[in-house]
C-alpha positions in Angstrom: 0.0 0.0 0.0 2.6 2.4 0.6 4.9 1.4 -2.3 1.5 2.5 -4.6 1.2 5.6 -2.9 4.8 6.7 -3.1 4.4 6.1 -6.8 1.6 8.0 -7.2 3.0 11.2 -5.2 6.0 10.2 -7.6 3.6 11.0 -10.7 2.0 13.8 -9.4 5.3 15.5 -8.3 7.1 14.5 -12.2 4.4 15.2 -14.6 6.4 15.7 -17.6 7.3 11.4 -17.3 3.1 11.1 -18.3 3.6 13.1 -21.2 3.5 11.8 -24.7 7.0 11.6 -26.8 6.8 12.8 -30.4 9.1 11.9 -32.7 10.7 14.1 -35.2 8.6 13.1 -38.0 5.6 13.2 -35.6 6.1 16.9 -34.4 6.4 17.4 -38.6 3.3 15.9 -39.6 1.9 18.1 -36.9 2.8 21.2 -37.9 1.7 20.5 -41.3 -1.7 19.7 -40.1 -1.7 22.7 -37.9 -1.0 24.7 -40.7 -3.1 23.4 -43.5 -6.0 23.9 -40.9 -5.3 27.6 -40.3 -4.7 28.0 -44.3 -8.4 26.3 -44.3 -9.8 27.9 -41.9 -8.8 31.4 -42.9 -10.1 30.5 -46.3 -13.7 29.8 -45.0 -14.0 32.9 -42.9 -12.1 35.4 -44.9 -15.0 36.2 -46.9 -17.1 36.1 -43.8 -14.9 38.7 -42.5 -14.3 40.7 -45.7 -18.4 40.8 -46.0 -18.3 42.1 -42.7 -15.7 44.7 -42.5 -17.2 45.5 -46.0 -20.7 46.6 -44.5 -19.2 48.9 -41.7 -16.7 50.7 -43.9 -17.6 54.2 -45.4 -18.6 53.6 -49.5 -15.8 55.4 -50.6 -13.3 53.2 -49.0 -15.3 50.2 -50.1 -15.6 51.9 -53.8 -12.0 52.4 -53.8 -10.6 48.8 -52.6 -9.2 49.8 -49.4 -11.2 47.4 -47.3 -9.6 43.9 -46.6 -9.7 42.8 -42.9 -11.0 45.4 -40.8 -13.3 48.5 -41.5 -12.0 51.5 -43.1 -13.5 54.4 -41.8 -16.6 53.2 -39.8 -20.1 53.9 -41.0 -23.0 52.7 -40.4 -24.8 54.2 -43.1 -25.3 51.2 -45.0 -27.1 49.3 -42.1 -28.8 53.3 -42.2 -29.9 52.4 -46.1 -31.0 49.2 -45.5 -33.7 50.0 -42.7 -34.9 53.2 -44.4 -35.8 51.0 -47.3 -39.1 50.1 -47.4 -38.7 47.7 -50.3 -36.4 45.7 -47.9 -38.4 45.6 -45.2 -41.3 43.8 -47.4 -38.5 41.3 -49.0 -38.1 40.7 -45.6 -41.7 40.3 -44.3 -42.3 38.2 -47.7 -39.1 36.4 -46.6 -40.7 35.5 -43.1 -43.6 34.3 -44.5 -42.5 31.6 -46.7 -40.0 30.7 -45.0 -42.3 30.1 -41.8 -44.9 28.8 -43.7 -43.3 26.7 -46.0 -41.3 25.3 -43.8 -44.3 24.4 -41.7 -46.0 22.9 -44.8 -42.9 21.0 -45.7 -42.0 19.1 -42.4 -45.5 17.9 -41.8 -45.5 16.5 -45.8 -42.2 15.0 -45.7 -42.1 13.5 -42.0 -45.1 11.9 -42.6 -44.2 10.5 -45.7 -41.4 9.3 -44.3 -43.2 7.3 -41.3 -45.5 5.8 -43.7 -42.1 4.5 -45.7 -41.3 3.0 -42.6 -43.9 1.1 -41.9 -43.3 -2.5 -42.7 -46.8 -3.3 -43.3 -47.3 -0.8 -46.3 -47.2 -3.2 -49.5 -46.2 -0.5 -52.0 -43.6 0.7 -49.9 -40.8 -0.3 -52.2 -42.1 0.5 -55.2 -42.9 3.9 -54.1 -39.3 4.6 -52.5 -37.8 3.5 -56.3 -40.0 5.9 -57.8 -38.9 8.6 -55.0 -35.5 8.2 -56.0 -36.0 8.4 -59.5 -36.6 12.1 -58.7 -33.7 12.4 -57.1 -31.8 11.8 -60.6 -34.0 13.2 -63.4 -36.7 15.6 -63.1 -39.3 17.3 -65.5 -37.4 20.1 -66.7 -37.9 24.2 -66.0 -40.6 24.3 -68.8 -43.0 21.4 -67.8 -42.6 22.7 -64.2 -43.8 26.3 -65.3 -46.7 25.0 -67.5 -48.2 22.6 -64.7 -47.7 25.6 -61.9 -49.8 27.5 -64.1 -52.0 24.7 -64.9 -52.4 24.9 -61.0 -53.4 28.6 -61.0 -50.3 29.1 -58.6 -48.6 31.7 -60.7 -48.1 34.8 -58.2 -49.1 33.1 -55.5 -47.5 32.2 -52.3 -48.2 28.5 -53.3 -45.7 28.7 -55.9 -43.1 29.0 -53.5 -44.0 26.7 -50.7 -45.7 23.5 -52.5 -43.2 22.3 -55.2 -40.6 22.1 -52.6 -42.5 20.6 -49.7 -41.4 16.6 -50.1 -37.6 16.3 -50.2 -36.9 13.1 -51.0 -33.3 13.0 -49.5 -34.7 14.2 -46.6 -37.5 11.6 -46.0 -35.0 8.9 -46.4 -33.2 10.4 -43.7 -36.8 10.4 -41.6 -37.3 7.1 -42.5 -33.9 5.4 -41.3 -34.0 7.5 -38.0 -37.7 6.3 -37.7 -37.1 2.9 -38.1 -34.0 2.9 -36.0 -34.5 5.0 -32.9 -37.9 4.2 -32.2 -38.6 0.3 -31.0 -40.7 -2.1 -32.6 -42.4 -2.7 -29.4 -44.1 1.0 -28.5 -46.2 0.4 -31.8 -47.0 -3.1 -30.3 -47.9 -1.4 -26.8 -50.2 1.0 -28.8 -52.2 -1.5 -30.7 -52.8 -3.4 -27.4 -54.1 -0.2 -26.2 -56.7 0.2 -28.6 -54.2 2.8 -31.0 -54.3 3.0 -34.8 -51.2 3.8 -36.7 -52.7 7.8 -36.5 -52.2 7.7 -32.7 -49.5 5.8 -32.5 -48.0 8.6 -35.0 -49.0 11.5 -32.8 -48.4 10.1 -29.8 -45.1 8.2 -30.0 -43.6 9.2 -33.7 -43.8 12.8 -33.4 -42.3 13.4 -29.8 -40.0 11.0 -29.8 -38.5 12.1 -33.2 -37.4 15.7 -31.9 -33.8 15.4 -33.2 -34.7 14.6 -36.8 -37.8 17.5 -36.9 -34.9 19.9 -36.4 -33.2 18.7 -39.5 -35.9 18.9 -41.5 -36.9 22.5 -40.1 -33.3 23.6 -40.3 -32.6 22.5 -43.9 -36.1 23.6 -45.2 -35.5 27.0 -43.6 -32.1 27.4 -44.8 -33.6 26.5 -48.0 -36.8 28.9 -48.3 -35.1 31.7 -46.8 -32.2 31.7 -49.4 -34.6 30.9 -52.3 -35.3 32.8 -54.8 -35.4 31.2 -58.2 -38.7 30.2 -57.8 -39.8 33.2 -56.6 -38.0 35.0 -59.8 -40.1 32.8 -62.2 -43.0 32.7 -60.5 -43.9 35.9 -59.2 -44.9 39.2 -61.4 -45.6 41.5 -58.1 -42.5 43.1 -56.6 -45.0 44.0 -53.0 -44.3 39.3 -53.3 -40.8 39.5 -53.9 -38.7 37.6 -51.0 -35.4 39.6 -49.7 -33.0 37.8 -52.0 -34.7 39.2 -55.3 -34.7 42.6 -53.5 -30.6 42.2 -53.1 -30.7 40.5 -56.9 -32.2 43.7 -57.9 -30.1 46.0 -55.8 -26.8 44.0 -57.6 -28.2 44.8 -60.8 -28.8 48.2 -60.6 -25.3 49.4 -60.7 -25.9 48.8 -64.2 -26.2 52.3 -65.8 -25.7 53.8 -69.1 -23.3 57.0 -68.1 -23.2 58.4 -71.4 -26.6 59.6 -71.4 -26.3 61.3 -68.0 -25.3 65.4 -67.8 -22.3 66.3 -65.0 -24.7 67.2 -62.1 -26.6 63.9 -63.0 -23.7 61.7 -63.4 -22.2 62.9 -59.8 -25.4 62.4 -58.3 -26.3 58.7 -59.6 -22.2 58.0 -58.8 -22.7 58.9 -55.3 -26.0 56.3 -55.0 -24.1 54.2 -56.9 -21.7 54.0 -53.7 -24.7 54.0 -51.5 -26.2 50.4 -53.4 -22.1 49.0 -53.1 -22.1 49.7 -50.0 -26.1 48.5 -49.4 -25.4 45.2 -51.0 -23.0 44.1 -48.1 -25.2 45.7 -45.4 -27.9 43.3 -47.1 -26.0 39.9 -47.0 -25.3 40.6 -43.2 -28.5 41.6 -42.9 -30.1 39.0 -44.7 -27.6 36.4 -42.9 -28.9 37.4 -38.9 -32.3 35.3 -39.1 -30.2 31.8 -39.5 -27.4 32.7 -37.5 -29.9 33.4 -34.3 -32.2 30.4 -34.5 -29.1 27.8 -35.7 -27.4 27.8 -31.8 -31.1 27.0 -30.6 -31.4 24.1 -32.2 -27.6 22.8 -33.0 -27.9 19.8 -30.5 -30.7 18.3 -32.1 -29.1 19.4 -35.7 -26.1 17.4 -34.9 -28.1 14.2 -33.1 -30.3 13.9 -36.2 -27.7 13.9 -38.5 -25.3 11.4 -36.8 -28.1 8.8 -36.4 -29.2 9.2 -40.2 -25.4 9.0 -41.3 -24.3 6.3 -38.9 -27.6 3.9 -39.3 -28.6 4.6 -42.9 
């Protein structure tokens, strides 16, 4: 007894003994990890940063090049711009609504699609998970999809944006495998003896117990609707509909101006709002960018839970 205690007051008092031994060719494949992850790393955020400092820096700077890391003469009067426009506060309200809404819409179609896929019983369940993942390879085409959406009567509509997205095939498969992996055999079982149908047993025990994979799916469908706008370009005809990333698509392409057809005064005065909407478009990605950024931390564990078990068991 006392021979182990004198060696561990021998351990405690030597520490360094514990400590791993690198070899040279060790300490050298270190530091070239170590640096290729910096390189990376400042890669990834540099443009985070540049957007950044970009958004707080006076136009003129930002017109000239002078802005790389940090700010050049801090300003807000882009973040100024942005909230005294009224047409981005209604991208932004139009943006809020379809994202809310069609992410709503698309978690309750595509979660319960993929519980129904899960369900052993279902005798067309294989044929209709082959023809899901034809999808997933060809599709229809931009002009069969615009005829049938107007077929639909959906043309400058809110459905337009919210219904052709709201099954996501990849996505189900990922419901389905946590669905059929997380959740025992035997709670169905338990449910049936108690009189359940496959309804109640979805409400129930499905849906709470299947909290990790409902924030992927709202997560991804978010991120999706909020940064869509394609649809929304095709689809809608009334700018009071457009979502905040045509507003900043229309703010990028209105730099375009013939300056040959101006006069002095008029040239000077469109060059300095020409600044201004430089200077706007950065203060509208940051801006555009804060939604996301505040809800993601809210829901990361879940985030991460979901996609582990649909990446490990699939």
């Amino acid at each position: 007894m006392d021979g182990l205690l004198s060696v561990n007051l021998n351990e405690k008092k030597n520490p360094r003994k514990n400590k791993i031994r690198y070899s040279f060719s060790d300490k050298v494949f270190i530091v070239i990890v170590c640096v290729f992850l910096v390189t990376f790393t400042f890669c990834v955020l540099y443009p985070l940063i540049y957007v950044v400092s970009c958004s707080f820096s006076s136009a003129e700077s930002l017109v000239r090049g002078q802005v790389f890391i940090v700010p050049v003469n801090p300003s807000l009067e882009g973040y100024r711009a942005v909230f005294n426009n009224e047409q981005v506060w209604t991208g932004y309200y139009n943006s809020a609504v379809y994202t809310i809404s069609g992410t709503l819409i698309s978690v309750l179609v595509t979660f319960t699609g993929a519980y129904v896929l899960s369900r052993k019983e279902f005798p067309m369940r294989g044929i209709i998970t082959g023809l899901y993942v034809i999808t997933m390879f060809f599709s229809g085409g931009l002009l069969p999809f615009y005829l049938l959406i107007r077929q639909l009567k959906m043309i400058n509509t809110i459905w337009a944006i919210i219904l052709p997205g709201a099954f996501n095939v990849w996505l189900a498969i990922i419901a389905r495998t946590f669905i059929q992996s997380t959740i025992p055999e035997e709670l169905f079982e338990a449910t049936a003896l108690d009189g359940g149908d496959y309804f109640q047993y979805f409400m129930k025990v499905v849906f709470p117990l299947s909290k990790p994979i409902l924030a992927v799916l709202a997560l991804n469908f978010a991120v999706g609707f909020w940064n869509s706008y394609f649809n929304a370009l095709i689809f809608l005809n009334d700018s009071k509909k457009f979502p905040l990333q045509i507003i900043l698509r229309n703010i990028l392409i209105s730099k375009q101006v013939d300056y040959e057809s101006l006069s002095a005064t008029d040239a000077k005065s469109l060059l300095e709002r020409q600044y201004l909407s430089e200077l706007l478009k950065y203060s509208l990605i940051i801006v555009a960018s804060v939604p996301l950024l505040v809800v993601y931390p809210f829901i990361q564990k879940y985030f991460i839970k979901g996609v582990m078990i649909g990446s490990i068991k699939g």
